[in-house]
Each structure stands twice: as structure tokens, then as C-alpha cells.
C-alpha positions in Angstrom: 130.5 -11.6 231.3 130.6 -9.4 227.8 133.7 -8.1 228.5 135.9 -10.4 226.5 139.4 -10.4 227.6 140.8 -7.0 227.9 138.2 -5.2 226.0 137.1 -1.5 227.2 133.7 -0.1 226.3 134.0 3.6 226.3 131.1 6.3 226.1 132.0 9.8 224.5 129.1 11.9 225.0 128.6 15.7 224.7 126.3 18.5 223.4 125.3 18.5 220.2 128.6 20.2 218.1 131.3 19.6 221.3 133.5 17.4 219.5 132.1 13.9 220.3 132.3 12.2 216.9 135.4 14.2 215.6 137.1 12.6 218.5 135.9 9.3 218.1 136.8 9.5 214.5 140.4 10.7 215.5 140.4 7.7 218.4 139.4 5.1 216.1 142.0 6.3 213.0 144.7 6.3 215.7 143.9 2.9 217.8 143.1 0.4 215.1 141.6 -2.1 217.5 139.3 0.4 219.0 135.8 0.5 217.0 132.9 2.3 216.8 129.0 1.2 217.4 128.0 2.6 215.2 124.0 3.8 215.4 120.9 3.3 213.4 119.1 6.6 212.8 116.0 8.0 210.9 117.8 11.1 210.4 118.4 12.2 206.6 122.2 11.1 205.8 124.4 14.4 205.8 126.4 15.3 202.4 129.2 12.7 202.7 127.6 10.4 205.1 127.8 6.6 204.1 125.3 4.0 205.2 126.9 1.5 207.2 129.8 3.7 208.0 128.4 6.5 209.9 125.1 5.4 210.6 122.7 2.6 209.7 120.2 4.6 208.2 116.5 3.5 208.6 113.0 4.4 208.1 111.0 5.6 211.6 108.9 1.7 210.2 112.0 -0.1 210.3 113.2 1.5 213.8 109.9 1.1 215.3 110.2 -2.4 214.4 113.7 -3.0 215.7 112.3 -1.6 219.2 109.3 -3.9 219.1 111.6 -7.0 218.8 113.6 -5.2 221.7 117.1 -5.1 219.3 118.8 -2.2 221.1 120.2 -1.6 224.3 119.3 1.9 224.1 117.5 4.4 221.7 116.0 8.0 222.4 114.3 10.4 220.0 116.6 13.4 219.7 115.5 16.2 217.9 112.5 14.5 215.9 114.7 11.9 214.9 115.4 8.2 216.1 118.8 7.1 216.9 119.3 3.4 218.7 122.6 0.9 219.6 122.0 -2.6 218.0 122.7 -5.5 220.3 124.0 -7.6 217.3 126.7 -4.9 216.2 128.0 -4.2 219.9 128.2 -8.6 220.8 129.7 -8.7 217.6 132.7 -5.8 218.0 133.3 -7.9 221.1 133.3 -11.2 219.9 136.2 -10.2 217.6 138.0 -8.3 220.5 137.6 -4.8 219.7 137.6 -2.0 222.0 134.2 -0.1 221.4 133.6 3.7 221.3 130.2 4.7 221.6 129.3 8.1 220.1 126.0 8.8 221.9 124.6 11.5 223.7 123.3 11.4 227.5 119.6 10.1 227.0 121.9 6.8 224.7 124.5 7.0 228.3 121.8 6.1 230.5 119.8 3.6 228.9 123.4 1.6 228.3 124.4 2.1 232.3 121.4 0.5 232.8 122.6 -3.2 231.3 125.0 -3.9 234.2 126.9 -6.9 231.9 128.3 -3.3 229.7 131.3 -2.3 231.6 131.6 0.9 230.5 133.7 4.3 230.9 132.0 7.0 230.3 133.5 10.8 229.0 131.5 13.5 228.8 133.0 15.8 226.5 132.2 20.3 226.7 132.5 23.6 224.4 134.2 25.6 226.7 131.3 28.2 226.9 127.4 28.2 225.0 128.9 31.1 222.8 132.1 29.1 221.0 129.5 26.0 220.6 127.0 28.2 218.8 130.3 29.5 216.2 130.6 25.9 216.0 127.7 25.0 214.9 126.9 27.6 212.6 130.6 26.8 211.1 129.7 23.2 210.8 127.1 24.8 208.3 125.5 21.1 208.3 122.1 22.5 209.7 119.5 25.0 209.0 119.2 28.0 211.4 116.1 26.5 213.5 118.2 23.3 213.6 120.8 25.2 215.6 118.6 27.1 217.5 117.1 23.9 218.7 120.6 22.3 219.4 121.6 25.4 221.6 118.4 25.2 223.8 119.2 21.5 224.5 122.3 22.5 225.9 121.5 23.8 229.1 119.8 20.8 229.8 122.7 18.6 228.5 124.8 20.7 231.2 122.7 19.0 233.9 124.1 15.2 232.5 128.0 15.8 233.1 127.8 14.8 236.8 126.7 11.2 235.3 129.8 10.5 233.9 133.3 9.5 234.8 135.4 11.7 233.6 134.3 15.9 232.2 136.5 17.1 229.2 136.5 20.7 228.1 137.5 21.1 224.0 138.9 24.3 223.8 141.4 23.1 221.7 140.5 19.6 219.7 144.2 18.5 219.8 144.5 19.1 223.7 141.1 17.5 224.3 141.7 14.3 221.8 145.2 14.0 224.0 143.4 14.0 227.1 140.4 11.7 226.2 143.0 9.2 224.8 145.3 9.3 228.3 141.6 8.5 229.8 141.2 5.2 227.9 144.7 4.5 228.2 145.0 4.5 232.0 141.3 2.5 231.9 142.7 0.0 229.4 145.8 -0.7 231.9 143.6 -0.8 234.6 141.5 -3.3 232.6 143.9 -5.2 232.1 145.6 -5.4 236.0 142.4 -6.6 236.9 
């Protein structure tokens, strides 16, 4: 069993510019025991990003090569880029009793539901209509115009992913949403730990 002592594994997934790693970042500043995997990418880092921190950045030779030697539980290609969750950073968050947060988006969800020994909770987090998620985007100002574009079309198809999850979160308000995400983990952590 992976789950070592009390530990919860919780999944925060959403379309791309819901919230998902703002919240994680917010969960993991307030709960100090509570860590993020954090991923290995090919993507370009962003202005401010820090390898190691945000993401272990890679080239696509290095990633192909981690996949070949079967290192992650799950990868996917999202929007010409490579993203993946290393077996040897998730055993060793649990090794030293953290509570993990995985910031990852559907395709990531499935592949990790798939390893049975994962015990995970899974939140799937939502703009509250296509239209506020474009203004957030485009206020991000992080990515060129054909960048969002592409990020909007994905999210009709992301729609179609909620019903695999626990528990459906709507950020209208990021303070509101980060308060309900955290009674979520809390009420799975006691229920952890009854168990």
C-alpha cells in the first residue's frame, strides 16, 4: 500500500486558465505538509518560472527517454508540449509523509486512476462560463493569441471530463472556490484518517 499513514493524494484538474495551479499554490502556502508533484515538461519556462520549482524542465530527448525507461505514472502531450509525473518524486513526497497535490489536467487524471495502489481524490475545478475563461486568459497575458485560441477550443472537450471526477468546483470567485476546495481535502483527510 503507497498510502503511508494518513497521507491523501489529491488531483486538481481544470481547463487550461480555471484556477488549478493558483489554487494549488494557495493550498500548499496554507497547509505546509501538503506538497506538490511537481511535473516534467518540454514546454519553454514562463517569465518567473524556476526549474525544479514549477516544473522540471526537459528537452522532448530527455522526456522521450524517461517514457522509454517507463519513469512516470502518467504523461500526455498537451498542446505540442510534453508534460509527465515522475514515479521517483511522488514515492518520495510519500516516503516523508506529505500530502500530495497534483496539478494536472484530465488526460494526467486518467492515466494516474489507472495505478489502483494511488488512492486519489480527485477535483475538477471550472470558469464559470467559456467567456470569463477567455478574459482570463488573455489577462494572464502569458500566451500569444493562437496559444489562447487553441486553449479555448480544448475546452469544450475538457467539459466532457468533469463527470470523471469526485468533486466539480465552479471559480467564480478564487477566494470562494480555494475555501471550498480546501473543506474538500479536509473532510477527505478526516475520512482518511477514520479509516
Amino acid at each position: 500500500m503507497l498510502n503511508k499513514d494518513d497521507s491523501i493524494m489529491v488531483v486538481l484538474s481544470s481547463p487550461s486558465g480555471a484556477g488549478k495551479t493558483t489554487i494549488s499554490k494557495k493550498i500548499q502556502q496554507k497547509h505546509q505538509n501538503f506538497k506538490i508533484s511537481v511535473s516534467h515538461t518540454t514546454r519553454k519556462p514562463r517569465p518567473n518560472e524556476v526549474d525544479g520549482v514549477d516544473y522540471f524542465f526537459l528537452t522532448k530527448e530527455q522526456f522521450e527517454n524517461k517514457i522509454r525507461n517507463n519513469e512516470f505514472y502518467e504523461h500526455a502531450e498537451i498542446f505540442g508540449n510534453y508534460y509527465g509525473t515522475s514515479k521517483k518524486t511522488v514515492l518520495n513526497l510519500l516516503k516523508n509523509k506529505n500530502d500530495i497535490l497534483f496539478d494536472i489536467d484530465w488526460q494526467g487524471s486518467k492515466q494516474l486512476s489507472q495505478h489502483k495502489e494511488l488512492k486519489l481524490t480527485k477535483i475538477f475545478i471550472l470558469p464559470p462560463n467559456k467567456e470569463e475563461l477567455r478574459n482570463r486568459l488573455i489577462q494572464r497575458n502569458q500566451d500569444k493569441q493562437d496559444v489562447v485560441s487553441e486553449r479555448l477550443e480544448s475546452y469544450e472537450n475538457d467539459l466532457k471530463h468533469q463527470k470523471d471526477y469526485d468533486f466539480i468546483v465552479i471559480n467564480d470567485n478564487l477566494e470562494t472556490c480555494f475555501k471550498k476546495v480546501e473543506e474538500i481535502i479536509n473532510s477527505e483527510k478526516e475520512r482518511n484518517q477514520n479509516n
